[in-house]
C-alpha positions in Angstrom: 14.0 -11.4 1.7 11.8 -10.1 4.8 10.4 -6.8 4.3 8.4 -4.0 6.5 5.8 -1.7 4.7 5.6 2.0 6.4 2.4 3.3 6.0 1.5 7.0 6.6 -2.1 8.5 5.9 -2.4 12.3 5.7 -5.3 14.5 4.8 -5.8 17.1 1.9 -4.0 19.1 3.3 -1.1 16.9 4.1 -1.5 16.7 7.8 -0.9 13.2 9.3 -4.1 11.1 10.5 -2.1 7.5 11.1 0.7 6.0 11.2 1.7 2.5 11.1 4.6 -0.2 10.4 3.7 -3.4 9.1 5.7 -6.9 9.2 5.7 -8.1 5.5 7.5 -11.5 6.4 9.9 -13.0 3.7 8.7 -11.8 0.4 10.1 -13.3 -2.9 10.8 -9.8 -4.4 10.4 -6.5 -4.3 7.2 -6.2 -6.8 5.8 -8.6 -4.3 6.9 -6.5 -0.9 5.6 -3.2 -2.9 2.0 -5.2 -3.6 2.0 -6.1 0.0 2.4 -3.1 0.8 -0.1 -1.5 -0.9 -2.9 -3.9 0.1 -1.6 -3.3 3.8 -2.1 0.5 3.5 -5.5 0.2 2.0 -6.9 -2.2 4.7 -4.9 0.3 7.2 -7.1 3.2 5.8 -9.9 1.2 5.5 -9.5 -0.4 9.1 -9.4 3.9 10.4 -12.6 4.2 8.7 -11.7 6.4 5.4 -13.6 6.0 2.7 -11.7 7.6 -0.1 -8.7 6.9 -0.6 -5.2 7.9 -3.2 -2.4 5.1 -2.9 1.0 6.2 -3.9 4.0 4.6 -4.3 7.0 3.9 -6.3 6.8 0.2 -8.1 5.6 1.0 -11.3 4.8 -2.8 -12.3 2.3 -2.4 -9.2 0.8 0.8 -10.3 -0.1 -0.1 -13.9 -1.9 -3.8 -12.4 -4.1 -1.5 -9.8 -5.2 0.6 -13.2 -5.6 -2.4 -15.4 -8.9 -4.2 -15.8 -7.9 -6.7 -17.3 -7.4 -10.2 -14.6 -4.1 -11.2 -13.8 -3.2 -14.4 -12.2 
């Protein structure tokens, strides 16, 4: 499977400050593409020189491991 992340960063008050689309390459699954993802839109921010910043998306699985303390393999 070959995914592409679309990554948008807006403001507080929801006006966009970046934009980007990101090659994921051949992923196994989706919970992989959706973690990919999500690193690639935290660099992105990072990269544009935010320094807080919320993450949302829609893979649950993903969502619950970024809250987690505990280590995961």
């Amino acid at each position: 499977m070959t995914a592409t992340a679309g990554i948008i960063i807006k403001n507080h008050e929801c006006f966009v400050m970046g934009a980007c689309i990101y090659p994921l390459g051949r992923t196994g699954d989706s919970t992989t593409a959706e973690a990919k993802a999500c690193l690639q839109a935290v660099i992105f921010g990072e990269e544009m020189g935010f320094r807080d910043l919320v993450v949302e998306g829609d893979a649950l699985i993903v969502i619950k491991k970024l809250i987690s303390d505990s280590a995961d393999r």
